[in-house]
N, C-alpha and C positions, 0 to 999 in steps of 0.2 A: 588531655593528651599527656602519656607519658614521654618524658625525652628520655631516647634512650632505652624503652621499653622499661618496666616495670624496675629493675635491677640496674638501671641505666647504663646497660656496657652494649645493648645494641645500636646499629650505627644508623636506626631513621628514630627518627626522619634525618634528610641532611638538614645540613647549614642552609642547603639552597633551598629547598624543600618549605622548610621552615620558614625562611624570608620570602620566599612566596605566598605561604598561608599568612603572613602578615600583610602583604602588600596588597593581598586580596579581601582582608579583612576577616580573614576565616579563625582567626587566634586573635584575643583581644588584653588577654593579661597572662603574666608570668609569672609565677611564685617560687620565688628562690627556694631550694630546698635543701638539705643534706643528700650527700650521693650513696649512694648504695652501692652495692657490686663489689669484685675481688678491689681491695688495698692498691694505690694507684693505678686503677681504672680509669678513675674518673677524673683521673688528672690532665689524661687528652682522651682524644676521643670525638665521637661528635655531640654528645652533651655535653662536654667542656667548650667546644666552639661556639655551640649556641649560645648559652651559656653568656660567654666572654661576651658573643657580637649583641647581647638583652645588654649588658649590663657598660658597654661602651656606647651603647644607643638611646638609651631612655630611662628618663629618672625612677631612683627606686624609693617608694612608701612604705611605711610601714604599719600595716595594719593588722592589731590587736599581735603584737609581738611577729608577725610575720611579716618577709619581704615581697612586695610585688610590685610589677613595673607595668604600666599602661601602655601598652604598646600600639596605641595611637596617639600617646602622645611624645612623639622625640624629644630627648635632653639636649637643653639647653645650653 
């Protein structure tokens, strides 16, 4: 799933959206990525929300130089 749509300046899914498809178990990890899109875009937004509420909620790994957070499992 892309946040944000491909260029990430679209606004789904939401915040709430998204913590639903967690809560329901429908999204199971997140991979930080770089943003795309016009030069502070992605500084709010609703992939910067998402975003924020991944990375205030559950621990991030790093695997093979990439970030991703288990989002079944809440930080600690």
């Amino acid at each position: 799933m892309a946040i944000g749509g491909f260029t990430g300046v679209d606004d789904s899914p939401t915040l709430e959206q998204f913590q639903g498809y967690v809560a329901d178990r429908e999204v199971r990890y997140f991979i930080a990525g770089e943003p795309f899109g016009p030069p502070g875009r992605h500084e709010s937004g609703t992939a910067a929300q998402i975003t924020s509420w991944v990375k205030q909620n559950f621990a991030a790994v790093d695997v093979g130089g990439a970030t991703v957070y288990d989002l079944a499992a809440p930080a600690t």
